[in-house]
PAPA-58360 format. One record per residue: residue in three letters; x, y, z of N, C-alpha, C, O in turn. Coordinates in steps of 0.1 Angstrom, whole numbers, plus 5000, padded with zeros to 4 digits. Layout:
<recs>
ALAXYZXYZXYZXYZ/...
</recs>
This chain:
<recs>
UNK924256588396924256528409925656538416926656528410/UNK925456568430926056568438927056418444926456358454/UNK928156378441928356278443928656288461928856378468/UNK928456148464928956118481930156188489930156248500/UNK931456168475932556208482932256358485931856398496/UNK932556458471932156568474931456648487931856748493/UNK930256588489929056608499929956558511929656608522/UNK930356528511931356488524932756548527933156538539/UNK933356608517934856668514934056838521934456908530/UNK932856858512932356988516931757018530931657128535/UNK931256878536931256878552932356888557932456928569/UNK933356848552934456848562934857008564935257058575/UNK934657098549935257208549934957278560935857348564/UNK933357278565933057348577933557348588933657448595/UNK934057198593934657198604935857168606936157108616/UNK936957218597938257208598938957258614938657338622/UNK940157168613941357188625942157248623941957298612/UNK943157298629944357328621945057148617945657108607/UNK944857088626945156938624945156868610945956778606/UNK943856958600943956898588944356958580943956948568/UNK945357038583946457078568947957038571948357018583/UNK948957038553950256988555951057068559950357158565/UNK952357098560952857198567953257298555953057288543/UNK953957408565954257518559955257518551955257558539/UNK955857488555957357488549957757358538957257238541/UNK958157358530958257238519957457268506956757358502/UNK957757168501956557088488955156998497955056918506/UNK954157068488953156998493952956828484952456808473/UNK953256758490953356668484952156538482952656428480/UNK950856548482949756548481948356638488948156658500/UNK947556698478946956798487945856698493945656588488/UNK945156748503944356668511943156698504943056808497/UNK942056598505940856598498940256728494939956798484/UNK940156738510939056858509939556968504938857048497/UNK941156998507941257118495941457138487941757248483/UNK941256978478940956948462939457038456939257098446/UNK938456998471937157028470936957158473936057238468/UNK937857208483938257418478938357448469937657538464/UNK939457358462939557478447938857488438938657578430/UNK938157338436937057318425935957448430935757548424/UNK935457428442934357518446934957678448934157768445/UNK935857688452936157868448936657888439936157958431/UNK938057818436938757898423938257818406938857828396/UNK936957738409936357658396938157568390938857578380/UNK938057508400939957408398939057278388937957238392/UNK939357238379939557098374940657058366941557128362/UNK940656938365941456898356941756968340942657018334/UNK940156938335940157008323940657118321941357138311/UNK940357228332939757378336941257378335941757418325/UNK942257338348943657378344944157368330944557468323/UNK944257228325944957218310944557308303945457368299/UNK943157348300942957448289943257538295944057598288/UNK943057608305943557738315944757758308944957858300/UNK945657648313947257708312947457738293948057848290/UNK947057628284947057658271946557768266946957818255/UNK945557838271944858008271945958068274946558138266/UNK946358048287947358148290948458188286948958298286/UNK949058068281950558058273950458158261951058268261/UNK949158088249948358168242948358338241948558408231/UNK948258358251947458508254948858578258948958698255/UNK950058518266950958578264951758608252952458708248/UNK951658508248952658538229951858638223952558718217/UNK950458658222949558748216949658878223949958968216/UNK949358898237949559058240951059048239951359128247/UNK951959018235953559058234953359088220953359208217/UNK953059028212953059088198952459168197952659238187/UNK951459208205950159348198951459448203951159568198/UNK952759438211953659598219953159598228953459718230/UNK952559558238952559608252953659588260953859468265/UNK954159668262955859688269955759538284956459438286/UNK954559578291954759518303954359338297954759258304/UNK953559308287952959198281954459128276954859018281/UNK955059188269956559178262957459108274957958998272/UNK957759188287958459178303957959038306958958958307/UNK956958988307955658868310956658738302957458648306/UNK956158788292956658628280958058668280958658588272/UNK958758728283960658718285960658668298961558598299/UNK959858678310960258638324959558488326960058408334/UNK958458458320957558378322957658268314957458158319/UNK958158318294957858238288958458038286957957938281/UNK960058078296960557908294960257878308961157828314/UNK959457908313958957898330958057748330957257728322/UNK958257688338957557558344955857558340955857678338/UNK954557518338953057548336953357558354953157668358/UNK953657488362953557528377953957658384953657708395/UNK954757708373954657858380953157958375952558048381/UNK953057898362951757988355950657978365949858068369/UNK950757818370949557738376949157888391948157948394/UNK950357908396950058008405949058118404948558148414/UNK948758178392948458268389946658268384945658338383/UNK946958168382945258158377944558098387943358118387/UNK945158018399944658008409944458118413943258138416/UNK945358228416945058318423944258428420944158528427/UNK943658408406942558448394941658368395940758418388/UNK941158258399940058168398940158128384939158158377/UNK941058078380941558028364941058138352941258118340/UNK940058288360939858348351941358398338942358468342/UNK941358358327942658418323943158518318944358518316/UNK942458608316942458768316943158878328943758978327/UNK942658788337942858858352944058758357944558798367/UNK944358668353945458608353946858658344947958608347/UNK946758708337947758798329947758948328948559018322/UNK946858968336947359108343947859098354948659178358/UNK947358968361948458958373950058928374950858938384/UNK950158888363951758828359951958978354953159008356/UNK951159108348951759178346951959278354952459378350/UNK951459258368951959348379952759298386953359368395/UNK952959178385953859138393955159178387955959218396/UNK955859178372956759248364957059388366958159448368/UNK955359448367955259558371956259638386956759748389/UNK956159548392956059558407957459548407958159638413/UNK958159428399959859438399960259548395961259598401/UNK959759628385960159728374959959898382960859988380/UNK959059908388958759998396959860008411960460108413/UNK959859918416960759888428962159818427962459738436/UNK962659828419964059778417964959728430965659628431/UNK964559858442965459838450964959738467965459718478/UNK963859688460963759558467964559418463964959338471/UNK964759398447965459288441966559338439967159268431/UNK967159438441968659418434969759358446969559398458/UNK970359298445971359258454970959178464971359188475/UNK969659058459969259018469969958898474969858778469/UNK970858928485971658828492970958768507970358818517/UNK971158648503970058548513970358568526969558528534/UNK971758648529972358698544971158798548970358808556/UNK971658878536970958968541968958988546968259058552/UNK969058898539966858848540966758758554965958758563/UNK968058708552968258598562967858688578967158648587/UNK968658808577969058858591968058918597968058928609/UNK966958968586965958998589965058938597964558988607/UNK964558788588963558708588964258638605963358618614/UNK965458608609966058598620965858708636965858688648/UNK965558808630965158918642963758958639963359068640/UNK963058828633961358828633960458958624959258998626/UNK961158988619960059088607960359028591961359028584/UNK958958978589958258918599958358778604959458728603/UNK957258698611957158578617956158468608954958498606/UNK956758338602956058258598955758148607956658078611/UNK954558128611954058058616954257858615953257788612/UNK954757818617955057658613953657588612953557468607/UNK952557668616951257538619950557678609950757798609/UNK950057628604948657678594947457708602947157628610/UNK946957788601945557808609944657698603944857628594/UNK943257708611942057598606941657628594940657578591/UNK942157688586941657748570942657688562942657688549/UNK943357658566944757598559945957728554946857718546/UNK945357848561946257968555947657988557947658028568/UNK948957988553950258068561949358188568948558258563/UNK949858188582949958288593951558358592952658298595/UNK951258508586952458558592952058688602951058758602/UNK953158678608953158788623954258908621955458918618/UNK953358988625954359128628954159188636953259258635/UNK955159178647954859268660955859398662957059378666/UNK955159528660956059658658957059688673958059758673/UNK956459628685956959658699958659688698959259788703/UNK959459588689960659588692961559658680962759688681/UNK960659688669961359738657961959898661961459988668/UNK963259888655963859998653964460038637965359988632/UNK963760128632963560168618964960188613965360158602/UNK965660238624967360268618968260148617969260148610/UNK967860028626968559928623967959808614968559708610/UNK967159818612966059728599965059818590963959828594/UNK965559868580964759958571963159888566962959768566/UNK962160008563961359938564961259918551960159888548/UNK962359908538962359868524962859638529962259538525/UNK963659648536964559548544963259448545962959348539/UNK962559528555961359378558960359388548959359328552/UNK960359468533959559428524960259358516959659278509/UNK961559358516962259278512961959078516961958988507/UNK961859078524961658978535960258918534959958808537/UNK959659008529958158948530957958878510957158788507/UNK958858958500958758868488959358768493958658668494/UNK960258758496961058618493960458548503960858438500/UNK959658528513959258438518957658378514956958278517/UNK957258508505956058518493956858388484956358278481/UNK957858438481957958368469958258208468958258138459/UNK958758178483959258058489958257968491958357858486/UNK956858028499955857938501954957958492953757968496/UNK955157978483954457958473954357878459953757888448/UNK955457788469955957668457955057568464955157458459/UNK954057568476953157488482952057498474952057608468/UNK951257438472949957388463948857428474947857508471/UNK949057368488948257408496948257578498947257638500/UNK948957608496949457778501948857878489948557998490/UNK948757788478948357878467947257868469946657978467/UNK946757788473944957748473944157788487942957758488/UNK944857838497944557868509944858008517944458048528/UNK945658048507946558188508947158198526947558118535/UNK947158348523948058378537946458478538945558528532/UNK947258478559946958568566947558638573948358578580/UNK947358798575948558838582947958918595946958988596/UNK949158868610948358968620949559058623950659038620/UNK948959168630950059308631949659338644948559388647/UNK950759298657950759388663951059508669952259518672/UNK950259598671950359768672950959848686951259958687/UNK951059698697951259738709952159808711951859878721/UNK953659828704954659928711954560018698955560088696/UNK953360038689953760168677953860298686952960318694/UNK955060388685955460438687955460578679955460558667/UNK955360718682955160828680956360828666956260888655/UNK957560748673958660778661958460678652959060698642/UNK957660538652957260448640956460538632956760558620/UNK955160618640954460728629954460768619953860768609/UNK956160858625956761018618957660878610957760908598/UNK957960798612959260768602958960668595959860588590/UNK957560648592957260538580956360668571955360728574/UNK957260668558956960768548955360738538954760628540/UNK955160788533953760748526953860668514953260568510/UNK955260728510955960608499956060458503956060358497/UNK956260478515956960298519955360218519955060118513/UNK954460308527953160248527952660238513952060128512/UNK952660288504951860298492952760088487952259978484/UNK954260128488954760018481954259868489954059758483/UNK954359898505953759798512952059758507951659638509/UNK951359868501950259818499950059728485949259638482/UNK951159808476951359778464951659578462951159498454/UNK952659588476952659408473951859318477951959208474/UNK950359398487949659358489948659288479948159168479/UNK948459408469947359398454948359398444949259468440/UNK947759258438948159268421949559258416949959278404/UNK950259198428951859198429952159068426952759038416/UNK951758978435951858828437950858758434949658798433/UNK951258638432949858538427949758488442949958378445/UNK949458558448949258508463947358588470946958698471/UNK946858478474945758488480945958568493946358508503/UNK945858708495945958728508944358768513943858868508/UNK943658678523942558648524941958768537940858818540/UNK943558798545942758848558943958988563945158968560/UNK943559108569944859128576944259198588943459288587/UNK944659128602944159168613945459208623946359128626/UNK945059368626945659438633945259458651944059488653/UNK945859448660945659458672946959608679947859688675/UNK946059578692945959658704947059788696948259798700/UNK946459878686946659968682946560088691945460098695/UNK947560188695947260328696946260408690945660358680/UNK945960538696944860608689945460668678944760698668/UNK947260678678947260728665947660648652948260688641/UNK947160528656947160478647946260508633946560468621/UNK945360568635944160588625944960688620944360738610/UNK946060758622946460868617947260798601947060818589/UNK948160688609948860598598948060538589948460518578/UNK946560498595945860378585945260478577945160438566/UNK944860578578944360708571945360758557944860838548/UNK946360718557947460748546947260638541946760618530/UNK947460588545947660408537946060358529946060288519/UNK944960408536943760368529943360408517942760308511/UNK943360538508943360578495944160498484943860498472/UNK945060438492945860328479945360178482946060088478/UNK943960128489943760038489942660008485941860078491/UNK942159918476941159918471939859818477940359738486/UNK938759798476937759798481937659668490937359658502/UNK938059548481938559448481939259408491939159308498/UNK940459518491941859448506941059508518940959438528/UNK940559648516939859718529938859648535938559658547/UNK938159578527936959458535938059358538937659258533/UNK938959338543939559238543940659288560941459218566/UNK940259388562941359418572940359448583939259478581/UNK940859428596940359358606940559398619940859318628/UNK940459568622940959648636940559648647939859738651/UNK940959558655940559468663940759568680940059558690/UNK941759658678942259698694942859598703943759528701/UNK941959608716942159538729941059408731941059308738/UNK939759488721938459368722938959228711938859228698/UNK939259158716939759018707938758888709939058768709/UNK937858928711936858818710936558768691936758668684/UNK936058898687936258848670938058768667938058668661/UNK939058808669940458778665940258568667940358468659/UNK940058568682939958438685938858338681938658218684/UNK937958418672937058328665937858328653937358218649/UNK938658348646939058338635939958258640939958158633/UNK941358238653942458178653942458118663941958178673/UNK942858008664942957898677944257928685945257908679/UNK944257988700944957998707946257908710947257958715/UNK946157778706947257718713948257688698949157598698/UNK948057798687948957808678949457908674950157918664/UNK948958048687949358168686950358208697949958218709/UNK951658248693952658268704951858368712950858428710/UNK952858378723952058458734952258598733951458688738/UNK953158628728953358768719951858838709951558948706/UNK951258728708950058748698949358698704948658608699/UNK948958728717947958688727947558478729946658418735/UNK948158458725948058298724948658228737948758278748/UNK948958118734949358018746950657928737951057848745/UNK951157938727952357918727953357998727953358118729/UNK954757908724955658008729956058078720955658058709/UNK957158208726957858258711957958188701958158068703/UNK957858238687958658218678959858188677960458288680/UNK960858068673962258058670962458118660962058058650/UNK963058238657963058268645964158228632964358248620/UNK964758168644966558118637966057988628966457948618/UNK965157968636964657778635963557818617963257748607/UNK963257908620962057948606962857958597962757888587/UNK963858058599964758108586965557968583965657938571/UNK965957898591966457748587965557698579965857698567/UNK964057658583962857628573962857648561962657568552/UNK963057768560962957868549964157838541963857798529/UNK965357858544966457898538967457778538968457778531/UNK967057668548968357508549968857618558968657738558/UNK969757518566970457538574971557658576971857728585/UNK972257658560973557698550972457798544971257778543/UNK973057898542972758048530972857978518973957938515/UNK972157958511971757918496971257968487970057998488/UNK971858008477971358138470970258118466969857998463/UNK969358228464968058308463967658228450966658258444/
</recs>
């Protein structure tokens, strides 16, 4: 049987606000009902289900480290005196399956090990200066799904003065920031892109490599839910770019991406206008981005 509350937490799910989620930035510091009654119902969340979850998982790391698997070994040296709240990430973002949850801790190792030169030297100035001249944009208000909204709009980018390793840089650590939210793990992110000023020299000067790694942090990198990614008022050569980038994406992210153009009638069924700057066709204002990176980072540079 269906209890009262439930049947009622799951009516609410239908008709959510953005009004009914906590904020972005912070510790979530009680999650709201109904996305108690999300996780139970997508990611099979309980009480039980966690405890034994996380005891599987601990488990299963000590065991693939001893069978020699190099990247299993990387796992339980990065993972093993780690908080159960960091594990907790991971199986959420596996549906507590724990198999697929320790493959994902092992691409995420993966993903350090492969790309070095996103973590080495990561100085908070430098993430800072980025996230400060808006590549990209975190949104302060959550959409009606309870998702982080992040924004990228290509109009103003110049590739020689912000590399595009720079704003992948930018997108872990702010991965990795809100994702100390409970709400955020359980609600994931969504990302929108706009195409309006891509440019003939954005084309030629974003390499196949940079795309493959951009897609790379998309899948299998992070214990992060990325639920949606919707692209606007693209050029025609854009299909030239999305055409390189689609062979490294698997079936999964590509149902998930969202090429919208100039017709934005689908975009505004997904996002409520008066929490989309007007840069992103909405009705509020810019972005502060000084004010975000403060969010993000305190006021003062504090190390990483």
């Amino acid at each position: 049987m269906v209890s009262e509350e439930e049947q009622a937490m799951r009516s609410k799910l239908e008709r959510l606000t953005v009004k009914d989620h906590g904020p972005v930035f912070g510790p979530c510091h009680k999650l709201p009902g109904h996305t108690v009654q999300k996780a139970k119902d997508e990611l099979t969340e309980t009480d039980e289900r966690r405890a034994s979850s996380l005891k599987d998982l601990q488990t299963m790391m000590k065991e693939r480290a001893a069978e020699g698997d190099d990247l299993a070994k990387l796992v339980l040296e990065h993972f093993g005196d780690k908080p159960d709240s960091l594990m907790l990430r991971f199986l959420r973002a596996r549906k507590f399956e724990v198999v697929r949850a320790h493959e994902l801790m092992k691409g995420y190792v993966r993903f350090r090990k492969e790309y070095p030169e996103l973590f080495e030297n990561m100085t908070p100035e430098a993430v800072r200066s980025t996230i400060e001249a808006g590549y990209p944009v975190v949104l302060p208000s959550r959409d009606k799904y309870g998702r982080v909204v992040l924004l990228f709009n290509i109009q103003n980018w110049d590739l020689e003065e912000i590399t595009f390793d720079e704003i992948l840089r930018a997108y872990c650590v702010i991965l990795e920031v809100l994702l100390e939210n409970e709400e955020t793990q359980i609600n994931g992110f969504v990302l929108i892109e706009n195409f309006k000023g891509f440019t003939m020299q954005h084309a030629s000067g974003i390499k196949p490599a940079e795309l493959k790694k951009m897609v790379d942090m998309l899948q299998d990198s992070f214990p992060a839910r990325f639920k949606a990614v919707h692209v606007t008022h693209q050029p025609w050569y854009f299909t030239t770019t999305y055409n390189v980038v689609k062979p490294f994406m698997k079936s999964k992210l590509l149902e998930r991406v969202f090429v919208h153009g100039d017709e934005l009638s689908n975009y505004f069924k997904e996002f409520d206008a008066d929490i989309l700057p007007v840069d992103f066709d909405g009705k509020a204002s810019v972005a502060d981005c000084q004010a975000i990176a403060a969010k993000l980072f305190g006021s003062e540079d504090t190390a990483l």
